[in-house]
N, C-alpha and C positions, 0 to 999 in steps of 0.2 A: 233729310228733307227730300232728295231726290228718289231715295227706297217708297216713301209714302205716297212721292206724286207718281211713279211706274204704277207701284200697287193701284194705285186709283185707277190707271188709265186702264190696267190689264179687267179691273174689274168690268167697266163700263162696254167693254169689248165680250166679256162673257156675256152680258149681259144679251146684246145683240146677236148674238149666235144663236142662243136659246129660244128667241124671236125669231129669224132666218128658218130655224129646223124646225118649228113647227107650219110654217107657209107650207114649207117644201111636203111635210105627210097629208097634208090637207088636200093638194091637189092633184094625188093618185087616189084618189075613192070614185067609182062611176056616177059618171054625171047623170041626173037626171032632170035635173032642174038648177038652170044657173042663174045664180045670186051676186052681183057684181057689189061691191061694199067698199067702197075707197079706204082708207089709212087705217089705223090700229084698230083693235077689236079695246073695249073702255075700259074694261077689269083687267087686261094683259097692261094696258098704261099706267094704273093704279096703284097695280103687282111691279110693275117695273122703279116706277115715281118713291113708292114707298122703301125698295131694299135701297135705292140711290141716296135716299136723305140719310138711314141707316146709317149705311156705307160712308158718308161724307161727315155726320157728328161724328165716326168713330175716329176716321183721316184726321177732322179738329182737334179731338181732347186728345190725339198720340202727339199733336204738331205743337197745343199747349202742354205739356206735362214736357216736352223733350225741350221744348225754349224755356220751361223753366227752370229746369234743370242746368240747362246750358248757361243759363244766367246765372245758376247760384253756383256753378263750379265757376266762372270767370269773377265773381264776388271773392269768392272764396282765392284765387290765386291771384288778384288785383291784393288783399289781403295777405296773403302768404309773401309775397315779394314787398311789400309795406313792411313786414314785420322781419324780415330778413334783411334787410335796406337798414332798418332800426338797429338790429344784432350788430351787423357789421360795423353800423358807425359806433357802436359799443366798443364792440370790442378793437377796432381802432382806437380811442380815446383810450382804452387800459393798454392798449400796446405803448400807447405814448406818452403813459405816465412811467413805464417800467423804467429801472434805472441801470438801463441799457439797450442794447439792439436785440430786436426779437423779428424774424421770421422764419412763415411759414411756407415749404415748398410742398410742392405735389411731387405725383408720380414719375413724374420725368426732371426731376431738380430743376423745375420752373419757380420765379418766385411767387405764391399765390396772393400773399395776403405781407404784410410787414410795417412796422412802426419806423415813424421819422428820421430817427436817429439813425437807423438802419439803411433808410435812402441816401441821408445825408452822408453817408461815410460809404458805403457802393456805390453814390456818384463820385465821389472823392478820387474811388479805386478806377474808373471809368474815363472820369478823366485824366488822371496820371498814367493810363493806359499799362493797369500794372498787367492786366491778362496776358495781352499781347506783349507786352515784354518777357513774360514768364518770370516774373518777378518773384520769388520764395517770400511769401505773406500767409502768418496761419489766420488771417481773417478768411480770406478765397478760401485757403485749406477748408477751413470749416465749413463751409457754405456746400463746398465740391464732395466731399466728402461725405454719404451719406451711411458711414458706419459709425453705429452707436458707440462700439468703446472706446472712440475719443473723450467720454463724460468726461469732466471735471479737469477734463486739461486745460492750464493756464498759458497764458501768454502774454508777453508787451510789446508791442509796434514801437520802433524807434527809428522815425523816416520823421525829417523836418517837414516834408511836403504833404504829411496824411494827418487829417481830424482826429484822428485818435492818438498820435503818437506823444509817449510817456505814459497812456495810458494803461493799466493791468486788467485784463480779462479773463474772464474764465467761463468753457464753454459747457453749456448742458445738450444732449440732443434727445427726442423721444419720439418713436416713431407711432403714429394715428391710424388707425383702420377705418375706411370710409366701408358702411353698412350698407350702402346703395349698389356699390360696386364692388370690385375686386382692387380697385385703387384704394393705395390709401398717403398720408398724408407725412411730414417730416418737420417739428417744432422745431428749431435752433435757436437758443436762448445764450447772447454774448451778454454776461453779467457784466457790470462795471466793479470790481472790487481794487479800485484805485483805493479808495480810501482804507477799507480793509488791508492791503499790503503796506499803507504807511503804520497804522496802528501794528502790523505786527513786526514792522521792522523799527518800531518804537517798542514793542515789547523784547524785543530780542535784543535792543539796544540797552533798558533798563534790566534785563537777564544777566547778561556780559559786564553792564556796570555793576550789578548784586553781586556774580561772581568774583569780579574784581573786587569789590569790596570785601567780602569774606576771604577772598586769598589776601588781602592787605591785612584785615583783623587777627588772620593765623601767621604772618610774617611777624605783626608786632606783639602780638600775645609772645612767640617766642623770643623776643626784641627782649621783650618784658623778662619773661621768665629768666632770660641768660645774663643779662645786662642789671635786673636786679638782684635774681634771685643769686648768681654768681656771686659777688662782693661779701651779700647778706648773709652765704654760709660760708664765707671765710671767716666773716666777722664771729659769731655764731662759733664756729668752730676751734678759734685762735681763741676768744673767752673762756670756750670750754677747757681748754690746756690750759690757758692763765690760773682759771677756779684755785688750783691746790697751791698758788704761791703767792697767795692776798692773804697774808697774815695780820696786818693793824685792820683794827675794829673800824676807823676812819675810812680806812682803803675799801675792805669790805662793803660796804654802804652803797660808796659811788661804784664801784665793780658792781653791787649788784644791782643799779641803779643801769649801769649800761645794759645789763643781761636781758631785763625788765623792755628794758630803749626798743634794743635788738628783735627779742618776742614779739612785743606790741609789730615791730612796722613786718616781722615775717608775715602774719594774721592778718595785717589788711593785705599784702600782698597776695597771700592764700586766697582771700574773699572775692576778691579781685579779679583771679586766674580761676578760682572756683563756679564764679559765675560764665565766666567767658565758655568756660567746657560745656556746662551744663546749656547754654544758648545755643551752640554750636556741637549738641549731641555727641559730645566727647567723656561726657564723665561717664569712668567705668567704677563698679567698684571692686574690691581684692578683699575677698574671701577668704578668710585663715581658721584656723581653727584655735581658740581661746576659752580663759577662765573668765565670765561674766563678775564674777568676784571679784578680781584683781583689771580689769580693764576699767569697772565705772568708779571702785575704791579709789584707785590712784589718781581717777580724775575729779573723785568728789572734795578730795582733802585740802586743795589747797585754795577752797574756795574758802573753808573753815576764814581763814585769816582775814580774806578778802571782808568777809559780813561782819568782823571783830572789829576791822577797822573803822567802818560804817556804822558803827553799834547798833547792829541789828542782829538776830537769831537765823541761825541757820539749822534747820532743824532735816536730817535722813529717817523716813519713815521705808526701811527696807523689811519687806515680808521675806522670814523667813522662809528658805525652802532649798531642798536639796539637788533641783535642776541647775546644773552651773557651767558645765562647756557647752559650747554650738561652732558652728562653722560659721562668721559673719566677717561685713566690714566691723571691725572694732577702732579701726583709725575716725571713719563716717560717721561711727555713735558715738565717739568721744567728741566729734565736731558737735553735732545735734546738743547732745547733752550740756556742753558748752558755751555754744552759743544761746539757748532759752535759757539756762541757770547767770550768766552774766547779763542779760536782758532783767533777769528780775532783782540781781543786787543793784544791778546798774540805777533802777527806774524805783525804789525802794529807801526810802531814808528815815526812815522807821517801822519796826512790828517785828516781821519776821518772814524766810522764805522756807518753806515746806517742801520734800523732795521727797515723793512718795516711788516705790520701786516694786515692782510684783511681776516675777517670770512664773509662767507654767511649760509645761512640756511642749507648747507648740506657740507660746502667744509672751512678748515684752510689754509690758505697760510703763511708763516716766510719766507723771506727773509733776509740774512746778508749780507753786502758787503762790503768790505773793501778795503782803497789804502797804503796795505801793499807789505812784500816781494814777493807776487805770487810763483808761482809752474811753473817748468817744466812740460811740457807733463808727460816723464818720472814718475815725483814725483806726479802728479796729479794721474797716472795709479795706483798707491801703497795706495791711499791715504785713503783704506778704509781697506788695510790689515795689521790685528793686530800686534801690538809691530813694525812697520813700521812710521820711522819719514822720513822725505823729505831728509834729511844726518843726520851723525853722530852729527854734529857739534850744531844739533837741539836737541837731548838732555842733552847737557854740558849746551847749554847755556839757554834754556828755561823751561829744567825739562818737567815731565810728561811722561806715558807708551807706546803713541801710538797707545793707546786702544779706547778715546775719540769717533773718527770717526767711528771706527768701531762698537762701540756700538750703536751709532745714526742710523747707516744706517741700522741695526737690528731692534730696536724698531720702524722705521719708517715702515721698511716690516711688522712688527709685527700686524703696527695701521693699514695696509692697505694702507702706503701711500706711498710715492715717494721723492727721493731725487736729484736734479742736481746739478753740481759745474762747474762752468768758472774759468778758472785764465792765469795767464797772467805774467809772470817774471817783478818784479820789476813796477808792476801797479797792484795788488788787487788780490780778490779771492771771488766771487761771490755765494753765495749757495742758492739757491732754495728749500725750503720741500713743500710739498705737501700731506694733512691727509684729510679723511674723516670724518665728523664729523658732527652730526645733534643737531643745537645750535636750541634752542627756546628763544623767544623775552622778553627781559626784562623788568619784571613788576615795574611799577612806577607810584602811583599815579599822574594823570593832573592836579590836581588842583594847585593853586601857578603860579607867574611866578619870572623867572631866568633874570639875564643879568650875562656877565663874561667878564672877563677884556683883554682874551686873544680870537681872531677869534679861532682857532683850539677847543678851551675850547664852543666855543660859538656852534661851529655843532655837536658837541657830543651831548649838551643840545637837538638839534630840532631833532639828528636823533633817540632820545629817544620821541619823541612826544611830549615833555614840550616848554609854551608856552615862547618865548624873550621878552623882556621891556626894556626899557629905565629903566637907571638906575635911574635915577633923579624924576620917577613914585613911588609911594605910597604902602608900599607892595611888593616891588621886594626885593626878595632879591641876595643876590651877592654874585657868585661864583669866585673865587680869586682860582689863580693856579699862584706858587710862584719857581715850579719847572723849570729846565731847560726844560725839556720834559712835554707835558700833558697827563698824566696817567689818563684814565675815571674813575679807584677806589678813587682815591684823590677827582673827584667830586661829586662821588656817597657819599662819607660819607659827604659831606657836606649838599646833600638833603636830605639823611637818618637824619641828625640831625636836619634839619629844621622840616621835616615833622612827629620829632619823631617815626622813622616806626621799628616797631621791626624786620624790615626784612632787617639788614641790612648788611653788606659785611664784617664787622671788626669782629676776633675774640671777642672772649667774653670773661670779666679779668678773672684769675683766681678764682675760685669759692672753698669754705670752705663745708666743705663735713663731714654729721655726717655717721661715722657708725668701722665699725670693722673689720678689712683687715687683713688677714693671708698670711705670705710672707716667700716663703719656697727657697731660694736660696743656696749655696755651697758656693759661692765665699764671703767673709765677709766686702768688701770692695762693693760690690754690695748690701748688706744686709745693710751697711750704709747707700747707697745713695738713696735706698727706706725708710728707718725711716726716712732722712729727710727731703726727698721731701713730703712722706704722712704726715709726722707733719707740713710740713709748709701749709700742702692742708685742715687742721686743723680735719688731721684724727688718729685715735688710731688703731695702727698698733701691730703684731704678728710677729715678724722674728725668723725664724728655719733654720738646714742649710741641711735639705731633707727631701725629702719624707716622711720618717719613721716616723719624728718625727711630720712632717707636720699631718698625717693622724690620729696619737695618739692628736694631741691638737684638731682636730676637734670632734674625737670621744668621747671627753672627754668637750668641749664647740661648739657644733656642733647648742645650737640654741642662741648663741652670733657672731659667723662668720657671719660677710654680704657678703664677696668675699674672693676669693685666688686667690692670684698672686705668680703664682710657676715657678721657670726656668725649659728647658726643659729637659735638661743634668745636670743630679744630679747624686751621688752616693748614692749607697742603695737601691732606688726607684726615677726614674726618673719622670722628670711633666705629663710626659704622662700616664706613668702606676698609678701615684698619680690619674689622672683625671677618668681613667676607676674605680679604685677602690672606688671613691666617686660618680662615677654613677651607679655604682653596689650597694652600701648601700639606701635603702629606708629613711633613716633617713638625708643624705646629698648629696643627688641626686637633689635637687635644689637648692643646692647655688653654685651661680656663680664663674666659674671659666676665669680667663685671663691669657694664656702661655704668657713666655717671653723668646724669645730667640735670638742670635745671627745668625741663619740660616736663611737668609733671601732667602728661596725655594720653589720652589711648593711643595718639596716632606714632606717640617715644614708643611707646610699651607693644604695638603692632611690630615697628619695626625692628624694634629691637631681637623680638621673636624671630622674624623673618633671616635677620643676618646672621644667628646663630649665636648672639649672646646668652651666658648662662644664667645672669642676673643682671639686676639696676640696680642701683643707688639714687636716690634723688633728692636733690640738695633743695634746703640745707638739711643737713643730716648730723649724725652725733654719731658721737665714739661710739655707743653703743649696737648702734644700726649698723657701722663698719664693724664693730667685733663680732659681730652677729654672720656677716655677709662672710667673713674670713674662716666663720670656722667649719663652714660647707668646703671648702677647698686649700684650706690650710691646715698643718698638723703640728697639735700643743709639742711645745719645747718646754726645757726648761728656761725657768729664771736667769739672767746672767749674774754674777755674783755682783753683789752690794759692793757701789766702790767707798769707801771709807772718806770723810770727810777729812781732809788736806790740816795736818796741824796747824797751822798759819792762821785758820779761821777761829780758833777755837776759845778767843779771846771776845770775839765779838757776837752779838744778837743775830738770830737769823736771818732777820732782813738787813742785816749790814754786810755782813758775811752772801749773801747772793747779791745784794748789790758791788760789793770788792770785787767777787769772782767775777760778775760777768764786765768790769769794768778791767782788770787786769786779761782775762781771757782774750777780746777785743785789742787792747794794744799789742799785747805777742801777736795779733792776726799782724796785725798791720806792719809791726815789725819783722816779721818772718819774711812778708812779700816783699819790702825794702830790701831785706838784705838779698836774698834769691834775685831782685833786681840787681843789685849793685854790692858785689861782694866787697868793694872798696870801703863802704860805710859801716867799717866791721868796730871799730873803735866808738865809733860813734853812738853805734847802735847800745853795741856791749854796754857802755856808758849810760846810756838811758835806764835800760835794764838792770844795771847793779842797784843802781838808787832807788828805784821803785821797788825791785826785791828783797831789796836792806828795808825800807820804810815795815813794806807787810811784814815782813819775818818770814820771805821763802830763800832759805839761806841755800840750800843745789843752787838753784838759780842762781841768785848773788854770787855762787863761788865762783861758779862756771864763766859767768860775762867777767869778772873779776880779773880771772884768767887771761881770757881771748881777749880782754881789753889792752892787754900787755906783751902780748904774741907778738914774739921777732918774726919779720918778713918769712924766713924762710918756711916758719908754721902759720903761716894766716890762712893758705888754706884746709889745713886743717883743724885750726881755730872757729874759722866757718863752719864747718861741718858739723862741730860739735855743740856750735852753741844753736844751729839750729837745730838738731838733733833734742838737745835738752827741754827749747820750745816747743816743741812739736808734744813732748811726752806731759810737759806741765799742762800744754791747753787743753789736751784730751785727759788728762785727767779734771781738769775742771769742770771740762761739756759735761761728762761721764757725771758727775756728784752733781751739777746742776739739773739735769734730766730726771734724776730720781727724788730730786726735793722740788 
């Protein structure tokens, strides 16, 4: 405004000047005639009047056009500051929903801008005069501090006198660039993750209880294992010795009525422990190499009885074919196999069960089917989930856990393979597995030829490359299958024994074993049942009942030990720290060791690896599996000579004669220790002894106490000597002829 009214005046001023300098050239021209004319000349006012008004609308439309202008910028920032007024109170109300403290400083760690909470707890600080105290607070920190790599640091104020304390925070920081200037700006954002820290120290409290639960479930799985399965193969094992001296047909029954007892309650226990592993990604499987012939034979056959008894049809539809070893679990498929083929007798009370079997070179197919009670949809849906029977009503009346299937359909995953099941209410239940499996061809001499008296019997023969004959030809010999079903192991041992092939498919008998076995167990009852399964394996055996003592008899006849067979869970010094500590000795750091134990785990069979044992055993276990382990580190003996049964028996029946024996055997015990007690009671004694030896007819004996029963003082003690000398020889002859019947 003041530029327009200058310019105005300057103009008004030219104006006059231009006026002025023409007076002045006007009155140097020669006068000749003068004309006196007062004020302006009319067209010089006219000229003048007209550039003024000019001049003066131009000065209006700059003075309006710049006031309106001026008006519409102060519109415009009356406007801008409304709507910035608005933002702010914005974004205050979102600061002070945040669920926590949030501000925002500038340039110089001023605070700019900040939500409630944030006041509220900086007056807090303010008034508790923590600055000025220099009080160590990572709230201040954070505020003072305007370096970003504090992100994400937590913290908790624990002062009774500050709004926050107990609280958990955690801080964010991020620094703003202001576009106007070269300043720029600093967020600090104190989260509230109070709750967040309780939920995770709730998480980490139900982690710790998980853990501890899974450490409690492997404490009592092996609880389990040792505590049942211990007893179970004593029992199992002491039956097994008993088997050859159950001669009445009566006793027989109930003997094998217990054996029956014993099996049943090992199999739930198995299912039991089998599930546990498989929850607890412990089951491994052990890969061996076998005859498919002889591993699913022997497990098919004694089902035969089972469906006899049920009168129902048990029918093997096995394709022939001449793929027959692989490298598998064979313990895992005889489970599998097992447990669906007793699922379908079990569930079956009339028709028949069908067992179809076809190996190719890379692929196992089992089929079961059966035309029993079938499944609901429903029940079919359950049918693989644990402790899950089809109704209640299925385990009152059939027994078992429910486990069966669901273990199957584990170790089928396991093998890589595949399981399907159909069923059908009151018409069957069909099941399909599916394993991979790489069989190679089974070796058998061509030469020879066969005939067999059954066609099925007869394509095994050709799909084995052996050549057919007429039976009534020179030289044939004849294979005979007498079975309901034809099982190819039933005709492999019969051209194994044709052809004498030492390669053949039957276990091998038991074998008599020289050498010197230290046996370090706790349980005494299991310390039995190795003395005399190793004495009936015709070995000289060491039992201790730990560690300690185990490691003092080695270190003391360390080059007489040919093996140790130690359990794993002992008191004092367990098998394992037993094993490290004799691989640590230079002196019996090569003799072999065999753990035994009831944990049947990956986490036994890890460590057992790790301390340097050479095998396992795992109970319960059979003569056969110990004769088996013995002869990797044992070397065949002979036989000891047959001791001759004792005249004195030879009047009475077998089982009279082992009941006499072991009932006279027993009293010499008991007598022997009496007198070695108390040589005094030599009359006495002798006296008992004559009568019972007169009664049987063991006349040495009778003569001898007969004797010493009449011994003058001055030979009594050597009356003693000789009559125990005498018992000592009859009772070891009785063990001796008891052991071998």
């Amino acid at each position: 405004m003041k530029a327009i009214t200058k310019l105005f005046v300057l103009s008004v001023l030219s104006v006059f000047s231009i006026a002025g300098g023409a007076l002045a050239s006007s009155s140097a021209l020669p006068v000749t005639e003068v004309t006196i004319v007062q004020g302006y000349d009319k067209n010089t006012i006219h000229l003048l009047f007209g550039l003024a008004s000019v001049l003066l609308g131009v000065i209006t439309a700059i003075s309006l056009t710049r006031k309106q202008k001026l008006s519409l910028a102060m519109t415009q920032l009356r406007h801008e500051h409304s709507n910035s007024s608005e933002q702010l109170t914005i974004l205050k109300s979102i600061l002070n929903r945040f669920p926590g403290m949030v501000v925002i400083l500038d340039h110089q760690a001023e605070h700019f801008i900040s939500n409630d909470e944030f006041k509220q707890c900086f007056k807090c600080c303010a008034d508790n005069q923590c600055r000025e105290k220099g009080v160590a607070c990572d709230f201040l920190e954070g505020i003072k501090n305007t370096n970003t790599d504090i992100v994400s640091k937590r913290f908790c104020i624990e002062k009774d006198a500050c709004v926050i304390n107990g609280k958990y925070y955690q801080i964010y920081k991020e620094n703003v660039a202001n576009p106007d200037d070269d300043n720029g700006y600093t967020i600090v954002v104190f989260q509230d993750i109070t709750t967040l820290k309780r939920k995770e120290g709730e998480i980490d409290a139900a982690r710790i209880e998980a853990l501890n639960a899974l450490k409690a479930r492997e404490t009592f799985l092996a609880m389990i294992s040792h505590e049942l399965r211990t007893p179970l193969a004593a029992i199992m094992g002491l039956l097994e010795l008993l088997s050859p001296e159950i001669k009445k047909p009566e006793n027989k029954e109930l003997f094998s009525s217990a054996q029956q007892s014993a099996n049943r309650l090992n199999l739930l226990v198995n299912d039991i422990l089998d599930f546990s592993k498989i929850e607890a990604k412990q089951m491994q499987l052990d890969i061996t190499t076998g005859n498919i012939f002889t591993e699913l034979s022997t497990q098919l056959r004694p089902f035969e009885a089972l469906a006899i008894n049920k009168n129902i049809d048990l029918s093997v539809k096995w394709q022939p074919t001449p793929y027959a070893t692989a490298d598998f679990d064979w313990l895992r498929l005889s489970q599998i196999v097992s447990n669906v083929l007793n699922n379908a007798i079990k569930f079956t009370s009339q028709g028949a069960v069908v067992v179809t079997i076809e190996q190719t070179a890379d692929q196992l197919m089992i089929g079961v089917k059966d035309t029993g009670c079938g499944m609901t949809p429903e029940q079919l849906e359950h049918m693989f989930t644990p402790f899950s029977q089809g109704d209640r009503s299925i385990s009152r009346k059939f027994g078992g856990t429910g486990l069966g299937m669901s273990i199957v359909k584990n170790l089928v995953a396991m093998m890589g393979g595949e399981i399907h099941v159909e069923s059908q209410v009151n018409l069957g239940t069909a099941v399909k597995i599916t394993i991979p499996c790489q069989f190679e061809l089974l070796q058998l001499p061509l030469e020879g030829r066969y005939c067999a008296d059954n066609p099925i019997a007869a394509l095994w023969v050709q799909s084995w490359g052996l050549t057919l004959a007429e039976p009534e030809n020179e030289g044939v010999v004849a294979l005979s299958s007498h079975e309901r079903n034809v099982y190819p192991d039933g005709l492999l041992k019969q051209i194994h024994r044709h052809i004498d092939s030492e390669d053949t498919v039957l276990v091998a008998p038991t074998a008599l074993y020289s050498a010197l076995i230290l046996v370090a167990d706790d349980d005494p009852i299991n310390r039995l049942l190795f003395k005399k399964q190793l004495t009936k394996l015709g070995v000289n055996c060491q039992c201790v009942e730990d560690g300690v003592k185990a490691y003092e008899y080695l270190d003391q006849h360390y080059t007489e030990v040919d093996l140790v067979i130690t359990d794993c869970h002992m008191p004092n010094l367990n098998g394992y720290d037993l094993t490290e500590k004799i691989r640590a000795n230079p002196l019996l750091r090569n003799i072999p060791v065999i753990g035994c134990t009831a944990e049947d785990s990956r986490i036994a069979a890890e460590r057992a690896i790790s301390v340097g044992m050479d095998d396992m055993i795992y109970k319960p276990y059979t003569l056969e599996v110990l004769t088996a382990a013995l002869a990797q580190y044992c070397q065949v003996g002979s036989p000891p000579p047959m001791q001759s049964q004792p005249t004195w028996l030879e009047n009475f029946e077998l089982d009279e004669q082992i009941e006499l024996a072991t009932v006279l055997k027993e009293s010499l015990v008991d007598e022997q220790r009496l007198l070695e007690q108390d040589p005094h009671q030599l009359k006495v004694v002798a006296h008992r002894i004559k009568g019972s030896a007169l009664i049987l007819g063991v006349e040495s004996l009778a003569d001898i106490a007969k004797r010493c029963e009449s011994a003058s003082p001055e030979d009594h003690a050597l009356a003693v000597a000789r009559l125990l000398e005498e018992i000592d020889s009859v009772s070891k002859d009785i063990a001796l002829w008891l052991e071998q019947v």
